[in-house]
N, C-alpha and C positions, 0 to 999 in steps of 0.2 A: 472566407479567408481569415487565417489567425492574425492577431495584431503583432505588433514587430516584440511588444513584451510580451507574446506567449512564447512568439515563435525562439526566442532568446532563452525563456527558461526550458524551454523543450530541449532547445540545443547542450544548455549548463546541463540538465539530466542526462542526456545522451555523452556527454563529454566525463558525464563525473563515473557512466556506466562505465564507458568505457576503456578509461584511462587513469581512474582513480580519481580521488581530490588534488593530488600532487601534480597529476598529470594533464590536467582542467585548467587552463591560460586565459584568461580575457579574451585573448587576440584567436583561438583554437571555437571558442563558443562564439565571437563576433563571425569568424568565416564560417561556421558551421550554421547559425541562423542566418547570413545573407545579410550580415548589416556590417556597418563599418565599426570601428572600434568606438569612434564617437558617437555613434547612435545607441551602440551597449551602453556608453558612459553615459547617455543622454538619460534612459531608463534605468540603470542602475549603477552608482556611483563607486562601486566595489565587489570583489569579491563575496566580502561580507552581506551584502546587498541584496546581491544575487542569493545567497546561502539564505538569509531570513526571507526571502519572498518565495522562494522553495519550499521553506516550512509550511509558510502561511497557505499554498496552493496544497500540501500535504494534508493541512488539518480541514478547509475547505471541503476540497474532494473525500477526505471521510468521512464529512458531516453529511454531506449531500447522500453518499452511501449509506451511512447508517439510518440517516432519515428515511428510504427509500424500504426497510426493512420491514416484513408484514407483519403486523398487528396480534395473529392468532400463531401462539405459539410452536404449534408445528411445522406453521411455513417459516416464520423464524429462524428455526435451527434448521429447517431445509437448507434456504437461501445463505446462511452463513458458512454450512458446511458446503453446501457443494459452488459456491460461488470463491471461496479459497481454493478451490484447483484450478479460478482463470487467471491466468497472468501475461493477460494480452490486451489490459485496460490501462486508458492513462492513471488510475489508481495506484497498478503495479510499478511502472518504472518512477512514478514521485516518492515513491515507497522504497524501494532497494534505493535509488539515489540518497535519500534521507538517514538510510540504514548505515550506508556509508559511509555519511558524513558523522553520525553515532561513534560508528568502528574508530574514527580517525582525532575521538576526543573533542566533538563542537557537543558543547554541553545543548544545548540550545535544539539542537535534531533529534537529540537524546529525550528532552520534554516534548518537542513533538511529536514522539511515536507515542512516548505516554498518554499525551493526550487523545489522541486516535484511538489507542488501547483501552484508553478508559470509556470513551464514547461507544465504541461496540460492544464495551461487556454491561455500560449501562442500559445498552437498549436493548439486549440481550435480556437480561436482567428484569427490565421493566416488562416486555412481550412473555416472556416464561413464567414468573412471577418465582422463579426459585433460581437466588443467589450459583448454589453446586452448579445447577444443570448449563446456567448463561457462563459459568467461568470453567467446565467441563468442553464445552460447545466451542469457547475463544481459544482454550489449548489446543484442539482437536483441528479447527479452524487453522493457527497456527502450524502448526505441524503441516498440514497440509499444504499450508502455502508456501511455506519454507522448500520442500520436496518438491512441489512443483515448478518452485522459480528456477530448479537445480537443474532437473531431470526433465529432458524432450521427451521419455517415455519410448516408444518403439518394440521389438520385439524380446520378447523372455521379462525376465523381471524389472518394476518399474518401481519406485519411490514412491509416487505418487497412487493415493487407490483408484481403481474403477469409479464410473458411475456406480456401477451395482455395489463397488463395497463401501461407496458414500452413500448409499442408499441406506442398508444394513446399519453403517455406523450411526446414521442421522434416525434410524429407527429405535436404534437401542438408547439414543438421548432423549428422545422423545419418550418413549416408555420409563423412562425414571421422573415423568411431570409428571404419571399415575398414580405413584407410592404414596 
């Protein structure tokens, strides 16, 4: 079972997915985690609060991922390109919440994705051992994840590529560590 401060930032994400930052109330995220208002206020004394311990479970969770990333550069760029089409990890939603709060001018979420951003093209970087191909890999990476947060996919054309043409793309990155 989640502690009442996960289940509260779970809720702040869920609220800020789906209502905006404007549209995210104390009192909207207390009834949505199941805690009273005073219990919000117990663990987090504001909005702002809420917003920086959102970052902080943002750059966490990309630490934890990018550490998680294999060693031998071909699974590297495997793992990064085809692990950007899931968007059904708590990674994902602390990610578009954050993104949000970006869009909506908190300078503060705006360094958080940096730092996230930096952490995966460094470890990219470090496993590949060539700058292009980890900062080739994080575009590609991106992209893909962008399209896939978009797009449910379904029948005829889809945003998001195939397994098979993430296969293909993560081959032809791979094959420029040969040159």
């Amino acid at each position: 079972m989640s502690s009442a401060r996960d289940r509260i930032l779970d809720a702040y994400e869920r609220q800020i997915l789906a209502g905006g930052e404007r549209g995210t109330t104390l009192d909207a995220v207390a009834a949505d985690a199941g805690v009273s208002k005073g219990g919000l206020l117990y663990h987090f004394s504001s909005k702002d609060s809420l917003r920086s311990s959102l970052l902080e479970r943002l750059v966490e969770r990309s630490q934890i991922d990018a550490a998680e990333m294999p060693q031998l550069p071909e699974d590297a760029v495997r793992l990064f390109v085809e692990s950007s089409a899931d968007t059904a990890d708590q990674l994902h939603s602390t990610f578009l919440a954050s993104q949000t709060l970006a869009r909506n001018g908190h300078a503060d979420a705006a360094e958080a994705i940096r730092t996230v951003e930096q952490g995966w093209y460094d470890r990219l970087a470090e496993a590949t051992g060539d700058p292009l191909v980890a900062r080739m890999a994080q575009l590609i990476g991106d992209g893909i994840y962008d399209n896939a947060a978009i797009d449910p996919g379904g029948d005829g054309f889809t945003l998001t590529p195939s397994a098979e043409e993430r296969e293909a793309i993560t081959e032809a990155l791979i094959s420029l560590l040969d040159r």
